[in-house]
N, C-alpha and C positions, 0 to 999 in steps of 0.2 A: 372790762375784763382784763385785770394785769396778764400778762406773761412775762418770767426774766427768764433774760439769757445770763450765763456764767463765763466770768472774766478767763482769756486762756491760761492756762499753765502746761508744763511740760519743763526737759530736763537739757534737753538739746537745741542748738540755733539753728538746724537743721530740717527738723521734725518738728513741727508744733503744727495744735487746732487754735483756732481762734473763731469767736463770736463778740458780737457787739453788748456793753453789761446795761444798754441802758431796757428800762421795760416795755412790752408791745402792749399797749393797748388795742383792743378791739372788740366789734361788734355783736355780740350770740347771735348765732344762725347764717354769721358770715364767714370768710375765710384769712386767715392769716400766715406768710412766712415766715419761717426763722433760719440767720444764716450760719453758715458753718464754713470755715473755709479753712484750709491744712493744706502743708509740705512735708512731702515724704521724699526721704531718698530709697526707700524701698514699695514695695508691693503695699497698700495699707490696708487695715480693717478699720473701715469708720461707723461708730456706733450713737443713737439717739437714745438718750434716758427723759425719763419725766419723775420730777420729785414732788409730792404734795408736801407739805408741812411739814412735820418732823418724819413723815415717814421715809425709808429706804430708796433710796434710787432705784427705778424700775426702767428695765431693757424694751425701749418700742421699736425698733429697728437695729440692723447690721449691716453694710456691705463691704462687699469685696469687689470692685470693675465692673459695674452695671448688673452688678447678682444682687439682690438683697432679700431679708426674712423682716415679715413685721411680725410683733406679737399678734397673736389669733383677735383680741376683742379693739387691736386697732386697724385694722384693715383697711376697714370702709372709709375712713376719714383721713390718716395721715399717710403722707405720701414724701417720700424721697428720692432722689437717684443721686448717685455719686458720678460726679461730672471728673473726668480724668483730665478735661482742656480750661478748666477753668478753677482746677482744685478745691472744688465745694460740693457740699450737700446739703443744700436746703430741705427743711423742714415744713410740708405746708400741712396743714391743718383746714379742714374742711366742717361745713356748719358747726362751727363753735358752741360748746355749750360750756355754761357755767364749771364745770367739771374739768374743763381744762386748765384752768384757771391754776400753775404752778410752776417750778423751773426747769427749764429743759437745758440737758446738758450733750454738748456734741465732745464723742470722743474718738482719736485716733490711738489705732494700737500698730505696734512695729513687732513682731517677735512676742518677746515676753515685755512687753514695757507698755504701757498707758498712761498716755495722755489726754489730760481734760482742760 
């Protein structure tokens, strides 16, 4: 079951997300993480998207300092927390199903500005 992660971008030396571009494979019905890791010289909002195919990037998570919102029909399976001491948010995923199977993108946001 491929999963890709998305190569960082952003506009500042400062400020950037980064994740690894190479693919996770894994097991259905098992679990797998995906990393995320950012600097911020201010407060950050850091958000998980999931893309299928051609479709639209969709919002499965948000935080802000150990607050976060997941979308309603991910609840039960993905799970995050935004690590303030170690500048990451891993992304885990829980019994895998074929439907996961797409690319997840970690973004940090500063103010008005977004980085992915």
């Amino acid at each position: 079951m491929p999963f890709r992660q998305t190569p960082p971008y952003g506009s500042r030396a400062e400020d950037s997300v980064t994740q690894p571009t190479e693919d996770v494979m894994a097991v259905e019905g098992q679990s797998t993480t995906l990393s995320c890791n950012f600097t911020a010289d201010q407060t950050p909002y850091l958000f998980w998207y999931k893309q299928q195919g051609n479709s639209n990037p969709y919002m499965l998570m948000r935080f802000k300092f150990g607050t976060g919102d997941n979308a309603t029909e991910f609840r039960d399976r993905f799970h995050a927390d935004l690590d303030t001491e170690t500048n990451s948010v891993p992304l885990t995923i829980q019994r895998l199903q074929l439907s996961d199977s797409a690319v997840y993108y970690c973004a940090l946001r500063l103010g008005d500005i977004m980085f992915f």
